[in-house]
N, C-alpha and C positions, 0 to 999 in steps of 0.2 A: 819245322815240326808241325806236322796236320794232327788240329784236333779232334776230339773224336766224334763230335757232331759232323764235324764237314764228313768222314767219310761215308758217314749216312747217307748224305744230299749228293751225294757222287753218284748214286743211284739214279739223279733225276733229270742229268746232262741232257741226254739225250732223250727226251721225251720230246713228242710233238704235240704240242698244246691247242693245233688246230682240229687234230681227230678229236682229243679228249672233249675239247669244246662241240664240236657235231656228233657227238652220243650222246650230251645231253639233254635232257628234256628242257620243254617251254619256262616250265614253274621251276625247274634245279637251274637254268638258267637267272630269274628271276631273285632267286635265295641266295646267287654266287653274285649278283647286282648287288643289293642291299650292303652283303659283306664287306664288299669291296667300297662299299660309299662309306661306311664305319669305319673302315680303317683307313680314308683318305687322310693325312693330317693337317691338311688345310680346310678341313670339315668342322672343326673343334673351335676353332675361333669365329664360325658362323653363331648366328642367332639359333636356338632352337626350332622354330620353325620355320624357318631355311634349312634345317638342317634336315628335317623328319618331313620324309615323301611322302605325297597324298596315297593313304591306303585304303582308301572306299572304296568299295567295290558297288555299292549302289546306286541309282540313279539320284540327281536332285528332286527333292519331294517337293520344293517351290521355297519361298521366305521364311524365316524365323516366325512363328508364333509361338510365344511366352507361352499363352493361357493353354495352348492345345500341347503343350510339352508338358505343362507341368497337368493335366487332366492323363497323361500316358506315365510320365510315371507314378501318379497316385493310380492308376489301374494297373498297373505291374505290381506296386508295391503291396493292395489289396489281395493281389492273386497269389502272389509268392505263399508257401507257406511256410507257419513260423516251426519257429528249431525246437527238436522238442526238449523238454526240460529234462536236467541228470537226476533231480528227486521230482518227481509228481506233485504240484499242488495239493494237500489234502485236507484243506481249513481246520488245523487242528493249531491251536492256541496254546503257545507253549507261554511256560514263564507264569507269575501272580497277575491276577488278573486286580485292575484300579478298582479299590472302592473310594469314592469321597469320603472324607470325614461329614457326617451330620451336625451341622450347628444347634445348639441347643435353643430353641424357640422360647421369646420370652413371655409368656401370660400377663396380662396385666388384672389383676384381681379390682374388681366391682368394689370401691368404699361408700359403704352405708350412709348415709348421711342424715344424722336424725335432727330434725326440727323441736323447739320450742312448741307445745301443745299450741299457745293463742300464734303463733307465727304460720304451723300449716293451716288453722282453722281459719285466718287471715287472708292467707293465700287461696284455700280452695274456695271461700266464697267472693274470691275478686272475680273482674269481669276481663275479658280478654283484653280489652282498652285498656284498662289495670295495669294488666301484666306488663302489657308489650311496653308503658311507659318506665314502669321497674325496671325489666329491659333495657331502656334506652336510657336512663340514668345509670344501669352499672356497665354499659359499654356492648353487651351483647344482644341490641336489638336488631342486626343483620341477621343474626342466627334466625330469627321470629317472622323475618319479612320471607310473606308468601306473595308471591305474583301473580296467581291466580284469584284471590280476592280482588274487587274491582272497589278500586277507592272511592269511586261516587258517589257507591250505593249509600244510603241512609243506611243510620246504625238504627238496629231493633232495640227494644225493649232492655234494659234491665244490664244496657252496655255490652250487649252479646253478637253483637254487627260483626264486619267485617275489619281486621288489623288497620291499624293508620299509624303510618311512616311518623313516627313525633320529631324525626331529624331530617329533616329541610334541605338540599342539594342547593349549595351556593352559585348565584349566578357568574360566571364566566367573566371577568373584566375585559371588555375591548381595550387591545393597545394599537392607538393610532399611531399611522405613521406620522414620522417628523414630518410635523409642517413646510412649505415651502421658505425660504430663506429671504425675509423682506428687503433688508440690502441694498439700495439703491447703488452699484459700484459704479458709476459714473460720478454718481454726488459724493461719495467717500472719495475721490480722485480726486474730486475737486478741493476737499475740504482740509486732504492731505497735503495738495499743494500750497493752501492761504496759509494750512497752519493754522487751522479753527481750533480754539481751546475747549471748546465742546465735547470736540472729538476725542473719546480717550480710551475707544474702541472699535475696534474691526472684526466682525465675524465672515468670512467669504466662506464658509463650509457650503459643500452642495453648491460651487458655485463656480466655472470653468473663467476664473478669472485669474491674472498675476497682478502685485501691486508691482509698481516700478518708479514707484514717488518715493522712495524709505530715502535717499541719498538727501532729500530736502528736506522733509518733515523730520521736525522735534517736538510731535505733541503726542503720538501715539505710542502707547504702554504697551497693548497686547494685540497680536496678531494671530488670527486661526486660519489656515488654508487647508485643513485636511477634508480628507475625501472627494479627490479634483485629479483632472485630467494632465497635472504640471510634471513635465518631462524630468529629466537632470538635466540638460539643458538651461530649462525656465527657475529649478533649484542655485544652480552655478549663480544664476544673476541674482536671486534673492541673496545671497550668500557674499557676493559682491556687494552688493548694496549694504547690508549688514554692517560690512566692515567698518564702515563711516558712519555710521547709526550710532545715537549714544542716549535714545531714549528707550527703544525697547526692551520690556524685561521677561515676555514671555512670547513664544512661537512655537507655533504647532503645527508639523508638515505633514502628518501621519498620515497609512492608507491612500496611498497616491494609485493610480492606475498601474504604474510598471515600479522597475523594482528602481531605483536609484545608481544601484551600482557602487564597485568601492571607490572607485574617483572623486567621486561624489562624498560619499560620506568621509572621504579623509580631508575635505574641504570645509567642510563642516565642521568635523573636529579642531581645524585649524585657525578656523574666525571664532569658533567659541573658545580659546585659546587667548586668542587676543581681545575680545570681546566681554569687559568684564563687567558690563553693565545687564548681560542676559542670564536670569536664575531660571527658566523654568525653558526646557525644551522639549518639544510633544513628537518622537519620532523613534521607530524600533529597527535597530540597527542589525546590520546582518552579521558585520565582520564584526572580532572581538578587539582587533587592535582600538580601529574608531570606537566602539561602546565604551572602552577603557579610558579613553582620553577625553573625551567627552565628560564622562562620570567625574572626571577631577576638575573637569575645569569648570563646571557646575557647582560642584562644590567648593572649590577656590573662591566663585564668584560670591554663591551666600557667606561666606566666610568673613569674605569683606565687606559685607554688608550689616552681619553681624557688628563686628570689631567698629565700624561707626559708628551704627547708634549706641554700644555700649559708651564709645569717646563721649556720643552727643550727653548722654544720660550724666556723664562723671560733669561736664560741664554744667 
């Protein structure tokens, strides 16, 4: 059974596709190209631009310039003109037009201020030097000071000179810097190692030294090394050294050049832990674990120190 489109196409058995093709022109040529590349179907699975033939018909103008493309279409775009509007512009101002509210401005009314008869008669025959000390007794002698009067002048007659300041500009305290640090840290090494009962202080602040005698000496009480160039490193060994120490009861690392680290401070935590002869330690911690543990074992430490001498006292 033929359908009914085929017998349509029965009509076109016999055509010769080479005449119809030589009556065409260049450009129907051209149009029947294109068609036929759109309806290839292994065209579809190209890339778009593989797929879509060069249709320029212009020459190359030379290289890409940005600035001279984008100066061509702001001169197109200039020149186009615009669309004209379906209501006209007519600056007319629909709708209530904004008034502010007016705040009510407040007046402050002028208070009379009457004097005692002998208290103005007092006042107007003072002399300016008078006043300006009244003045500077009731607090408002800045208001009085003129800068234009020259203080060196002699005062005239009858107290009538020029204003003078009765309140004094305090001189400025110099604060010197801290001293250099007298310290002899060779002779404290030495003194640490004899074990001099002298010794019963070490300051090394401001001063790029480490002790490393702590593991021998039992005479020294308190130990300062802040503000020094001591690594974690040269801490680690202080901290070593500590553990076998059983006289020191105060140490102060603080303000070191770099930061310590938490290696560091949890070693720390951990000789003052075991370490319960140390009540006072000078150093600000970063992590909150070590501050924590620290903070109790400080406390532990005065605890026990407390709970003695109370013993000592009851005996």
């Amino acid at each position: 059974m033929a359908l009914p489109f085929q017998k349509e196409l029965e009509k076109y058995k016999n055509i010769d596709e080479d005449e119809l093709l030589g009556k065409l022109s260049e450009e129907e040529l051209k149009q029947l190209e294109n068609v036929l590349d759109d309806l290839d179907p292994e065209s579809a699975l190209l890339p778009a631009g593989f797929r879509q033939k060069d249709q320029t018909q212009k020459a190359a103008t030379g290289p890409f310039d940005r600035e001279h493309l984008l100066m061509y279409l702001e001169k197109e775009a200039l020149e186009q003109k615009d669309r004209e509007d379906f209501v006209p512009f007519t600056g007319e101002k629909k709708g209530r037009v904004f008034i502010p509210k007016e705040k009510p401005v407040e007046t402050l009314k002028e208070e009379k201020v009457t004097l005692d008869p002998e208290l103005e008669e007092a006042l107007a025959s003072a002399s300016d030097t008078e006043l300006y000390d009244l003045a500077a007794v009731l607090g408002v002698h800045n208001l009085l000071n003129n800068p234009k009067y020259d203080e060196e002048t002699a005062s005239t007659k009858n107290g009538k000179g020029p204003l003078r300041n009765v309140v004094k500009g305090e001189k400025v305290k110099p604060v010197f810097e801290e001293p250099p640090n007298p310290t002899n840290v060779e002779v404290s090494l030495q003194q640490m190692k004899a074990n001099d009962v002298s010794l019963q202080e070490v300051n090394l602040n401001n001063i790029k030294a480490f002790a490393d005698m702590l593991k021998v000496n039992k005479t020294l009480k308190s130990l300062n090394i802040e503000s020094n160039f001591i690594t974690g490193a040269g801490i680690l060994a202080l901290v070593e050294a500590l553990r076998e120490n059983d006289t020191l009861t105060e140490i102060k690392i603080d303000n070191q050049r770099q930061q310590l680290g938490t290696a560091v401070e949890m070693e720390i935590a951990q000789m003052l832990e075991e370490n319960s002869r140390i009540l006072k330690f000078g150093y600000q911690f970063t992590k909150q674990g070590p501050r924590t543990r620290v903070a109790a074992a400080i406390t532990k430490n005065n605890d026990l120190v407390r709970k003695k001498r109370v013993e000592g006292d009851r005996r």
